[in-house]
GUTILUM-584312 format. One record per residue (C-alpha): residue in one letter; residue number from 1; x, y, z. Coordinates in steps of 0.5 Angstrom, whole numbers, padded with zeros to 4 digits. Layout:
r residuo = A, num = NUM, c1 = X, c2 = Y, c3 = Z $
...
END
This chain:
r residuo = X, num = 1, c1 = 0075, c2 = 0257, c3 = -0048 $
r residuo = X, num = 2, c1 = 0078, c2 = 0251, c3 = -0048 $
r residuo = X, num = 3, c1 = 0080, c2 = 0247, c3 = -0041 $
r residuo = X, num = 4, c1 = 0086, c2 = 0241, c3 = -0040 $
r residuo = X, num = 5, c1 = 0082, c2 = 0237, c3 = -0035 $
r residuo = X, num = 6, c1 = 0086, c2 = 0231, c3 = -0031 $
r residuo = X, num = 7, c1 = 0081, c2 = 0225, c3 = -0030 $
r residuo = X, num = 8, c1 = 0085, c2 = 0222, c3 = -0025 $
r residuo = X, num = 9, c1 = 0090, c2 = 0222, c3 = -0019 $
r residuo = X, num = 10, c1 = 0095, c2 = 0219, c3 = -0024 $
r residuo = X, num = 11, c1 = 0095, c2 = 0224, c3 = -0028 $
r residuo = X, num = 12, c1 = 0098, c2 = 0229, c3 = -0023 $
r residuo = X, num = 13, c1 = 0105, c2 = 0230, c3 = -0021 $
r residuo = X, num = 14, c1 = 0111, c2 = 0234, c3 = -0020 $
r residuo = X, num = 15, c1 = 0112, c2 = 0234, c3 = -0027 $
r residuo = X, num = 16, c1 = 0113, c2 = 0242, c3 = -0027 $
r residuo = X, num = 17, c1 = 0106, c2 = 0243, c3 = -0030 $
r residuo = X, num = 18, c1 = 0100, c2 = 0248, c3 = -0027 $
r residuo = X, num = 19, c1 = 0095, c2 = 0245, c3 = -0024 $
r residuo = X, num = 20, c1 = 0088, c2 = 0248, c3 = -0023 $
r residuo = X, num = 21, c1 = 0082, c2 = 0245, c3 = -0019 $
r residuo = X, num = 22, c1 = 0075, c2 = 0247, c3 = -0021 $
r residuo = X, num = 23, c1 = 0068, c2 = 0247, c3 = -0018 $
r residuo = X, num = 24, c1 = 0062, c2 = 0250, c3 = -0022 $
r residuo = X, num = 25, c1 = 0063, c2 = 0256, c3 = -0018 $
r residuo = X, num = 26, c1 = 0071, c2 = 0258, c3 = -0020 $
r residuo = X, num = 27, c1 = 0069, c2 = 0254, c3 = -0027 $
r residuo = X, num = 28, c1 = 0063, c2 = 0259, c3 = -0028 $
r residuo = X, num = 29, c1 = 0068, c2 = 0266, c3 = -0026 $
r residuo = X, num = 30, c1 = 0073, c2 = 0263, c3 = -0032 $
r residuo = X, num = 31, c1 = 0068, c2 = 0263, c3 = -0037 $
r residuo = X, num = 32, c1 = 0065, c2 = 0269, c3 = -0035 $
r residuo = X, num = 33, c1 = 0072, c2 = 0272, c3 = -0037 $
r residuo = X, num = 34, c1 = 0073, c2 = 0268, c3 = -0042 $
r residuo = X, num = 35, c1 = 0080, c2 = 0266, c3 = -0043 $
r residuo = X, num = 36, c1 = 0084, c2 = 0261, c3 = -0040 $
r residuo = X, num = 37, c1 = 0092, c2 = 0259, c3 = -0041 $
r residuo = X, num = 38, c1 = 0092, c2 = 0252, c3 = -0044 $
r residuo = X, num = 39, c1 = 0098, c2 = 0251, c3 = -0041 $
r residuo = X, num = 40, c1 = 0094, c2 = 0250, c3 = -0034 $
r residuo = X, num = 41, c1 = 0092, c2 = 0242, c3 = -0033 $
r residuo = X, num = 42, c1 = 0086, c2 = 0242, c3 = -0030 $
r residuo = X, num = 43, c1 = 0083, c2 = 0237, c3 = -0024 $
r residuo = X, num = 44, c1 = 0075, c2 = 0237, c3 = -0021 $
r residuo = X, num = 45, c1 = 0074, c2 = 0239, c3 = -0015 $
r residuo = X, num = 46, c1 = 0067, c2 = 0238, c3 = -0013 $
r residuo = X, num = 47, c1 = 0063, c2 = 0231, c3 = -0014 $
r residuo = X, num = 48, c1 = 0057, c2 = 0235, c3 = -0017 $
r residuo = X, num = 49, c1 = 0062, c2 = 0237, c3 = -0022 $
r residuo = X, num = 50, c1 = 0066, c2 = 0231, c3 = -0023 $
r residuo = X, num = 51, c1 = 0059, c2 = 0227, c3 = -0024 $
r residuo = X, num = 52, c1 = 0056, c2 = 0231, c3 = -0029 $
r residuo = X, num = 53, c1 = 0062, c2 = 0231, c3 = -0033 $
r residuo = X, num = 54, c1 = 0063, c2 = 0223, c3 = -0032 $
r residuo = X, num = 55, c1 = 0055, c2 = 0223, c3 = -0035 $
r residuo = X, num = 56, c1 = 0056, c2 = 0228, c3 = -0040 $
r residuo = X, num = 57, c1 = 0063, c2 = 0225, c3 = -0043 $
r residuo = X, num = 58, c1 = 0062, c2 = 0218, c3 = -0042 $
r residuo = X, num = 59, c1 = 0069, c2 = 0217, c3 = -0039 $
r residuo = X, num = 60, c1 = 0070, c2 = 0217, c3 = -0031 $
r residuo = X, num = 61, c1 = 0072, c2 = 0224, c3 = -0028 $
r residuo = X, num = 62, c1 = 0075, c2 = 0223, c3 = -0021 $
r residuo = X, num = 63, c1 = 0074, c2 = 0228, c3 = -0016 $
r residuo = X, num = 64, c1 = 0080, c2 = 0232, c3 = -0014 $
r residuo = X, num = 65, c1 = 0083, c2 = 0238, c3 = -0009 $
r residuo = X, num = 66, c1 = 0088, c2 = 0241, c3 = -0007 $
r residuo = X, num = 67, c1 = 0088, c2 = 0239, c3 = 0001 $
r residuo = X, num = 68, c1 = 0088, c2 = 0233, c3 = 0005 $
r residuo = X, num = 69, c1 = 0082, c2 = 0229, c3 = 0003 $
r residuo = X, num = 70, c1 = 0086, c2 = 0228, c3 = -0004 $
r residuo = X, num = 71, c1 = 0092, c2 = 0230, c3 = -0006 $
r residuo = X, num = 72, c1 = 0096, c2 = 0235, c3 = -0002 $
r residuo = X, num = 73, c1 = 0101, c2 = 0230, c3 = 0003 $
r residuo = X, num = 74, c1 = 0102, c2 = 0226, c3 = -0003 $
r residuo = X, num = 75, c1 = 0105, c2 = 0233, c3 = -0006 $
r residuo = X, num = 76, c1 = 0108, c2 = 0234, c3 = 0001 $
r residuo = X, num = 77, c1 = 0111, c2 = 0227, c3 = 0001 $
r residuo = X, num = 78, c1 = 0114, c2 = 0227, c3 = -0005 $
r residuo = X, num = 79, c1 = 0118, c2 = 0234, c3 = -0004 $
r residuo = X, num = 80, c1 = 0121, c2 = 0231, c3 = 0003 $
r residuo = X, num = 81, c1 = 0122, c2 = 0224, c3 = 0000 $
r residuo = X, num = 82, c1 = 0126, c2 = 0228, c3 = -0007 $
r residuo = X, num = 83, c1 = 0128, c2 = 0235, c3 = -0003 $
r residuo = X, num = 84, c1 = 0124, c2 = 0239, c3 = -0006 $
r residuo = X, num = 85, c1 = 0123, c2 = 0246, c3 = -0004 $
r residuo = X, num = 86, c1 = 0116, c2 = 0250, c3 = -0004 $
r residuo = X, num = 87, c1 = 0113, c2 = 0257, c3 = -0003 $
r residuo = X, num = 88, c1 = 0106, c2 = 0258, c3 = -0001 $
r residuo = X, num = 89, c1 = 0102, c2 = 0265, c3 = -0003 $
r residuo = X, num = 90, c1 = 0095, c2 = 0266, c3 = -0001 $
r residuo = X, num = 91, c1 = 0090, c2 = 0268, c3 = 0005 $
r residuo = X, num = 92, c1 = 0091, c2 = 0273, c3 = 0011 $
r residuo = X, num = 93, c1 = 0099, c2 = 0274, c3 = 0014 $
r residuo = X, num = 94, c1 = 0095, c2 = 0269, c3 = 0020 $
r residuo = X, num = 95, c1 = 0092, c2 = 0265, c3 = 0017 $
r residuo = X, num = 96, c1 = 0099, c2 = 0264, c3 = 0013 $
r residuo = X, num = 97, c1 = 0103, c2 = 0263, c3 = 0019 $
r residuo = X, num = 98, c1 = 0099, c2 = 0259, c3 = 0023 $
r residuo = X, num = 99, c1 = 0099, c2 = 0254, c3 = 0017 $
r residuo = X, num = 100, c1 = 0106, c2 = 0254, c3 = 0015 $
r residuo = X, num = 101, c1 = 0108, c2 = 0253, c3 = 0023 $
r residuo = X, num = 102, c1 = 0103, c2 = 0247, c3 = 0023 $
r residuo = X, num = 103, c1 = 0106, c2 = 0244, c3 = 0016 $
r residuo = X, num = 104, c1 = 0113, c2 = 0244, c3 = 0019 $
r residuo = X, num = 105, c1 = 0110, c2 = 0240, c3 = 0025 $
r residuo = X, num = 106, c1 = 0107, c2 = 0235, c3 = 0021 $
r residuo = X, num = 107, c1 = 0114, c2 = 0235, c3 = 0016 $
r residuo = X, num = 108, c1 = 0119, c2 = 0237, c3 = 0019 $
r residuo = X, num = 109, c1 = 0124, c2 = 0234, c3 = 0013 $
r residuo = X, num = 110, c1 = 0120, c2 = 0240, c3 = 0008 $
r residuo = X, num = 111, c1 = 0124, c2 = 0245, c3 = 0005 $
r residuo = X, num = 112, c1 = 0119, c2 = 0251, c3 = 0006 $
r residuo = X, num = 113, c1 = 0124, c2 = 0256, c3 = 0002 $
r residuo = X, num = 114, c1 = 0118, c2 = 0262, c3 = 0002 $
r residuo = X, num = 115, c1 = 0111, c2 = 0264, c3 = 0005 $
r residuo = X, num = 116, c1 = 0108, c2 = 0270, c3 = 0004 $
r residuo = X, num = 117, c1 = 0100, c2 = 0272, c3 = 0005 $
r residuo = X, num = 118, c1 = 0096, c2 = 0274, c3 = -0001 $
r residuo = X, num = 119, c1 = 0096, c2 = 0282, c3 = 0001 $
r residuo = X, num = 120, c1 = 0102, c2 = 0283, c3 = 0000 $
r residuo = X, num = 121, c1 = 0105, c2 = 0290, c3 = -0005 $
r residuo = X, num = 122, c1 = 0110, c2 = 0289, c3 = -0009 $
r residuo = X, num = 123, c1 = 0109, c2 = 0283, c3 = -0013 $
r residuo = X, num = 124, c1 = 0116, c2 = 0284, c3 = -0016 $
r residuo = X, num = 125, c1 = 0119, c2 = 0282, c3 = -0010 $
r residuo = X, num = 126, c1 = 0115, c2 = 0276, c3 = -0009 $
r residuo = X, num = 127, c1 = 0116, c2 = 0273, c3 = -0016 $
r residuo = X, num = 128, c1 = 0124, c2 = 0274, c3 = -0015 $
r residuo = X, num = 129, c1 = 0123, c2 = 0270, c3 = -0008 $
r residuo = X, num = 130, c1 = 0119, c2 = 0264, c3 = -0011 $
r residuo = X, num = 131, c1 = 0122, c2 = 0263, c3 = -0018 $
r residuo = X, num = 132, c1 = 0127, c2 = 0259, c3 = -0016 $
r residuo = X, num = 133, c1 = 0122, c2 = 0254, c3 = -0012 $
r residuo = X, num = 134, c1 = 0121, c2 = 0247, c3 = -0014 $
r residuo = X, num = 135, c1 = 0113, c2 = 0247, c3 = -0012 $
r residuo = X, num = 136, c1 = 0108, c2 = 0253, c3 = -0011 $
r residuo = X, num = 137, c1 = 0102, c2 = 0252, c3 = -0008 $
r residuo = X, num = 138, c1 = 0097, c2 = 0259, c3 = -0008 $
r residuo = X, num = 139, c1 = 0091, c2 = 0259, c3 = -0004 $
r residuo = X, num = 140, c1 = 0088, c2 = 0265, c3 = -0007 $
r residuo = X, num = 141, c1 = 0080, c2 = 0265, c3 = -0010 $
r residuo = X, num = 142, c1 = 0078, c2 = 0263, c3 = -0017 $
r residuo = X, num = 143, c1 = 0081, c2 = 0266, c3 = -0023 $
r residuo = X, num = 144, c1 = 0086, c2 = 0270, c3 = -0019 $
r residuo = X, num = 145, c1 = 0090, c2 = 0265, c3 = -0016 $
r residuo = X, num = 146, c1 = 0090, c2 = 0262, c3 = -0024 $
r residuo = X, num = 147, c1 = 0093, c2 = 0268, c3 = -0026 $
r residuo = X, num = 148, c1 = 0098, c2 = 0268, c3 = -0021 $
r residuo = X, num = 149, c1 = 0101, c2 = 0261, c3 = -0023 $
r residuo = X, num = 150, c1 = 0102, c2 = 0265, c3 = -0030 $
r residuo = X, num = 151, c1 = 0105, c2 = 0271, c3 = -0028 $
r residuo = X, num = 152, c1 = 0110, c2 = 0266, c3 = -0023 $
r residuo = X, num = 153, c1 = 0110, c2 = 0263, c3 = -0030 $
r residuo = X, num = 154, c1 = 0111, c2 = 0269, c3 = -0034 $
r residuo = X, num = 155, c1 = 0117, c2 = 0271, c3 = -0029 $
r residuo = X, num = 156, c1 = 0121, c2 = 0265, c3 = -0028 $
r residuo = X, num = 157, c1 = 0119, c2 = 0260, c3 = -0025 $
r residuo = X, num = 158, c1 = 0119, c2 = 0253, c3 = -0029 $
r residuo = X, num = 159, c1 = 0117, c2 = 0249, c3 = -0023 $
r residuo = X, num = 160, c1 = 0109, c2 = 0245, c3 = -0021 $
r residuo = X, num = 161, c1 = 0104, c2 = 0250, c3 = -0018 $
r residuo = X, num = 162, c1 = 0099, c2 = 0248, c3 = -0015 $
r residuo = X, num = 163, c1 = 0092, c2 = 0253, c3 = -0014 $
r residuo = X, num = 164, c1 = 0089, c2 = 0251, c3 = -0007 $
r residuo = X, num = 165, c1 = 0083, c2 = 0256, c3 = -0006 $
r residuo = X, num = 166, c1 = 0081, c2 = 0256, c3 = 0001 $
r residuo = X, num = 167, c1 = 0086, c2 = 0250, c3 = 0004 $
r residuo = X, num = 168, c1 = 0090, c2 = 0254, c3 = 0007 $
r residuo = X, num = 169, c1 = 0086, c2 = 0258, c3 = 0011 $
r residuo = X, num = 170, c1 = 0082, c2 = 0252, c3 = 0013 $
r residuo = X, num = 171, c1 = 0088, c2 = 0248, c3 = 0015 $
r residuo = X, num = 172, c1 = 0090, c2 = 0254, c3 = 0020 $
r residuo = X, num = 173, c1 = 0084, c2 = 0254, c3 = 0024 $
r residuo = X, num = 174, c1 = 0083, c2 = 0247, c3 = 0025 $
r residuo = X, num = 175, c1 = 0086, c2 = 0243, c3 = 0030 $
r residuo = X, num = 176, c1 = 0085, c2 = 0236, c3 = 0026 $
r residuo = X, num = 177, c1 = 0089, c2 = 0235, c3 = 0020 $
r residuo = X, num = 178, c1 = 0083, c2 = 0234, c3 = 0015 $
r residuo = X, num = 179, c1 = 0078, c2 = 0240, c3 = 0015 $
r residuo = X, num = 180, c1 = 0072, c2 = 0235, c3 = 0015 $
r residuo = X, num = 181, c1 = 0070, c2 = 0231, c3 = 0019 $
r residuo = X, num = 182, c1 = 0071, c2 = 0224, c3 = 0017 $
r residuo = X, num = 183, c1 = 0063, c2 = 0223, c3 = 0017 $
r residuo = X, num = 184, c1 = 0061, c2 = 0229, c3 = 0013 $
r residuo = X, num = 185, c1 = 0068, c2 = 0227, c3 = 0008 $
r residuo = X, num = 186, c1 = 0064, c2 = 0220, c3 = 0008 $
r residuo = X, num = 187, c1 = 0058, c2 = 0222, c3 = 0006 $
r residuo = X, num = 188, c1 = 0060, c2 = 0227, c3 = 0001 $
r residuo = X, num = 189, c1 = 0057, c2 = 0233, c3 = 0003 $
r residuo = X, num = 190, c1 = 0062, c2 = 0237, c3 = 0005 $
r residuo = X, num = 191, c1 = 0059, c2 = 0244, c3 = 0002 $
r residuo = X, num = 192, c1 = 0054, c2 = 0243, c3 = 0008 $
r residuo = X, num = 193, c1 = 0060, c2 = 0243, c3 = 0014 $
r residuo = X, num = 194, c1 = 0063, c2 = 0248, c3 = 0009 $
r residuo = X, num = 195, c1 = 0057, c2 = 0252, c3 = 0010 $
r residuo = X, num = 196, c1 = 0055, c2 = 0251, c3 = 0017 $
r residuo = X, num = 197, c1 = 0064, c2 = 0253, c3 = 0019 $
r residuo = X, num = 198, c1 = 0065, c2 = 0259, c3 = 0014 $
r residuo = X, num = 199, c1 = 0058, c2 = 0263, c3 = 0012 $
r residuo = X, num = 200, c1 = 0059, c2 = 0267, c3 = 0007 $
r residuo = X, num = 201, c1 = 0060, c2 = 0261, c3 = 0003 $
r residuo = X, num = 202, c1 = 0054, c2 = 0261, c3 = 0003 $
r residuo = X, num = 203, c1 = 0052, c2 = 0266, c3 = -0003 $
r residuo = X, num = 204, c1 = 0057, c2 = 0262, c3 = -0007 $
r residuo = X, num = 205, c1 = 0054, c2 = 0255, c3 = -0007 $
r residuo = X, num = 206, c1 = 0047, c2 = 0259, c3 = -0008 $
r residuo = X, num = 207, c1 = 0049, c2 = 0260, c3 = -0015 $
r residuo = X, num = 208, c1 = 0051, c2 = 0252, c3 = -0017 $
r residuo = X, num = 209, c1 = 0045, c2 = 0252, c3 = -0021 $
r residuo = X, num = 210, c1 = 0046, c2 = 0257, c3 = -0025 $
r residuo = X, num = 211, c1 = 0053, c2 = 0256, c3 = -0025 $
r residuo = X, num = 212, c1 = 0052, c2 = 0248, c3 = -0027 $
r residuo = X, num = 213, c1 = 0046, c2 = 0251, c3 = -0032 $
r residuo = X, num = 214, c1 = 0051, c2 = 0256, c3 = -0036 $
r residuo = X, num = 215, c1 = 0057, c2 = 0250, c3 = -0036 $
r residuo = X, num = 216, c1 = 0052, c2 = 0246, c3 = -0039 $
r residuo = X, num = 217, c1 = 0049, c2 = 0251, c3 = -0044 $
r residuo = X, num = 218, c1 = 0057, c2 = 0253, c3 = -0046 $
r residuo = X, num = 219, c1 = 0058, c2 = 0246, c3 = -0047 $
r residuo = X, num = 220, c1 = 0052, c2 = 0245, c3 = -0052 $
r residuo = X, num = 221, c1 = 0054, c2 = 0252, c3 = -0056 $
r residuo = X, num = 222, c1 = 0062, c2 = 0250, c3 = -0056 $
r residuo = X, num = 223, c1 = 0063, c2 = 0255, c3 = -0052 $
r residuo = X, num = 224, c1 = 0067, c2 = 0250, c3 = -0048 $
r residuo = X, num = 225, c1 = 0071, c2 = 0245, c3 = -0050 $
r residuo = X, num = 226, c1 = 0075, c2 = 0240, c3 = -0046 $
r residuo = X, num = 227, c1 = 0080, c2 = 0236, c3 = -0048 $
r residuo = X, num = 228, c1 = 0080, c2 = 0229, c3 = -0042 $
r residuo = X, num = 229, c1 = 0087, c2 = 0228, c3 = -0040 $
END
């Protein structure tokens, strides 16, 4: 499998690519099922991830997510600035109103031009209503959301998309902008406060070891190849 891996922010734009963000969680899952589009960009999103990938390659890899420790109001920014429309898919119907109501809040100049939660049953219907989007932004879990980008992709849609895991519904149920307190995003432990808010995650973060071990074993028998954007 072969993965297109952005170092850093200068790397990301609203260029009309697919951009992914990786842990060693969602970077597991998409070996485990063994291909990947290359035409999705990839970016790192996990220090340990990104530390180990800056060790292993020689080259700095910068850590990168789609949320408001990093990249996510220079997206929203930028299509307010250049009147670009965006369409949200992802998390429960609350979840997703919620987050749209705060969004519209905070940039009252953006074109939301549709949203919908990611329950919905007729997949046709929602590709017909993003294809015309400028920018697509899919809060769904790893794997899944990736081949939302490429279905979207498949049935028209030639603006940038974004995947951006559990941000929707983190930004929903918080009453402050950013999800981490700036204590916690400071000392870079995240994944504990992750944790202690959202259990279940728990399971997910148990498993880093083994999925750090696979990556790097992948690596090692050229099962994985990354080619540094």
């Amino acid at each position: 499998m072969k993965l297109n891996i952005v170092s850093s922010r200068d790397g990301v734009s609203l260029n009309k690519h697919l951009y992914s963000f990786l842990n060693p969680y969602s970077l597991a899952e998409l070996l485990k099922c063994g291909v990947v589009n290359e035409s999705i960009k990839f970016c790192v999103d996990g220090g340990a991830l990104a530390k180990f990938f800056s060790y292993y390659f020689g080259h700095n890899f910068e850590r990168m997510s789609f949320d408001f420790t990093s990249i996510a109001n220079d997206v929203f920014e930028e299509c307010e600035k250049n009147s670009l429309s965006i369409s949200f898919v992802g998390a429960t119907k609350d979840e997703m109103n919620l987050f749209v109501d705060k969004i519209k809040r905070k940039y009252p100049e953006l074109n939301i031009l549709y949203s919908i939660n990611g329950y919905y049953r007729d997949e046709d219907e929602v590709m017909k209503r993003i294809y015309k989007s400028d920018v697509l932004v899919v809060s769904m879990g790893a794997v899944k959301q990736e081949n939302f980008l490429l279905a979207a992709r498949s049935s028209g849609f030639e603006g940038t998309g974004f995947t951006c895991g559990g941000f929707v519904r983190q930004y929903s149920s918080t009453e402050n902008e950013i999800y981490y307190p700036k204590l916690i995003n400071k000392l870079k432990i995240r994944f504990l406060y992750r944790v202690y808010k959202e259990p279940h995650t728990l399971r997910r973060y148990i498993k880093y070891p083994l999925n750090m071990l696979s990556i790097y074993v992948a690596l090692k028998k050229g099962k994985l190849v990354v080619n540094k954007l």
